[in-house]
C-alpha positions in Angstrom: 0.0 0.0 0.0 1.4 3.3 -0.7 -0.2 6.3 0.6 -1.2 9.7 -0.8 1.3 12.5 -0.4 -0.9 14.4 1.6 -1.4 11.5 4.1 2.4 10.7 4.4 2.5 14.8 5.4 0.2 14.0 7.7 1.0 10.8 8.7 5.4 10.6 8.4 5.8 13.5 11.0 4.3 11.8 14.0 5.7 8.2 13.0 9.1 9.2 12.7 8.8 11.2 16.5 7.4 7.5 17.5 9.9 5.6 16.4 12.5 7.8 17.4 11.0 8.0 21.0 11.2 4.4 20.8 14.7 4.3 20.2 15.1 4.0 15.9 17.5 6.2 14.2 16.2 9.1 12.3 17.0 7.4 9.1 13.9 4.7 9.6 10.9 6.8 8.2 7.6 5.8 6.8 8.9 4.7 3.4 11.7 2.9 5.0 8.5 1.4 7.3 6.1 0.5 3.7 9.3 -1.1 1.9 10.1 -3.3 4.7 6.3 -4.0 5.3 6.3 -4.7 1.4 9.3 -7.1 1.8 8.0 -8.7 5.2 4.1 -9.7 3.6 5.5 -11.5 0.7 8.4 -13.5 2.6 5.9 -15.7 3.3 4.8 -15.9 -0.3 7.9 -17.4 -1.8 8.4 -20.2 1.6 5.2 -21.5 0.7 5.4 -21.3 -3.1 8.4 -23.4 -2.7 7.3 -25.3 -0.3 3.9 -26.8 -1.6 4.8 -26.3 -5.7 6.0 -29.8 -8.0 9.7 -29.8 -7.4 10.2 -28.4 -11.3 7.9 -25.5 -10.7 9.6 -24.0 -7.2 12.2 -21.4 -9.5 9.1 -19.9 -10.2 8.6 -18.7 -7.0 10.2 -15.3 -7.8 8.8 -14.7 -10.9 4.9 -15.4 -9.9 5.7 -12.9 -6.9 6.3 -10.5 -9.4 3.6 -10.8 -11.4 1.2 -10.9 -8.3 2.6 -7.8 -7.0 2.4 -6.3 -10.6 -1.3 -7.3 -10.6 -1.9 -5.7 -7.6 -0.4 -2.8 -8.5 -2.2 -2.5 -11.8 -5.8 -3.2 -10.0 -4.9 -0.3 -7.8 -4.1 2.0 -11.0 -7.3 1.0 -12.7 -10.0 0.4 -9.9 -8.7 2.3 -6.5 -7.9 5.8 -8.1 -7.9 7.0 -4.1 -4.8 4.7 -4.1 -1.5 5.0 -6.0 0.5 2.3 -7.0 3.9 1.8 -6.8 7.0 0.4 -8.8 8.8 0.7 -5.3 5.8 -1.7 -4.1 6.5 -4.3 -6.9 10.5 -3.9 -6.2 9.5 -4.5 -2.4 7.4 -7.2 -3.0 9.5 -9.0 -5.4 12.6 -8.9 -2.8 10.4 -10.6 0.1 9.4 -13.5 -2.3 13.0 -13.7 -3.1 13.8 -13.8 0.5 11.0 -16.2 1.4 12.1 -18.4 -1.6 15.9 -18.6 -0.4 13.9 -19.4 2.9 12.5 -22.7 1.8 15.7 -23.4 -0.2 17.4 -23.7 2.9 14.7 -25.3 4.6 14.4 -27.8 2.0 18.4 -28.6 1.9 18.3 -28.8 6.0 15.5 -31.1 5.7 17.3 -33.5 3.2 20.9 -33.9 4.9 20.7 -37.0 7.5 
């Protein structure tokens, strides 16, 4: 999800004082929050592509998280004009199922050795 302009203005100046308060560097504002929140909801995505796909269709894993995220994306463009979509959203969504996929990879290869 990537928010209007006007409600980051609204929204990135009292974040930012929270997270700071909390003890975050200054550096970690909203769009550092929404790209790691992007990355973070489709880890998952690529473990359980992986996971639960035929073992010659698991390199897809990447790929399909792509074209989800580019799918979202576009039914945001056409359908939710009060929302804007994002190639940053489709970059951060993309990363997390690459993440999630080198997940199961590892999973898979721990699961294998005796």
């Amino acid at each position: 999800m990537h928010l209007s302009t006007q409600d980051q203005e609204r929204i990135t100046p009292a974040l930012r004082a929270e997270l700071q308060r909390l003890g975050f560097p200054g550096w970690v504002d909203y769009d550092f929050v929404e790209f790691s929140a992007n990355i973070v909801m489709f880890v998952p995505f690529g473990v359980f592509f992986v996971l639960l796909a035929p073992r010659g269709w698991r390199w897809l894993a990447p790929a399909v998280g792509f074209f989800l995220s580019t799918l979202i994306e576009l039914t945001q463009l056409v359908f939710l004009p009060q929302r804007v979509a994002s190639l940053y959203d489709v970059l951060a969504n993309t990363t997390g199922a690459l993440i999630g996929t080198g997940i199961a990879w590892l999973l898979l290869a721990a699961r294998r050795r005796p």
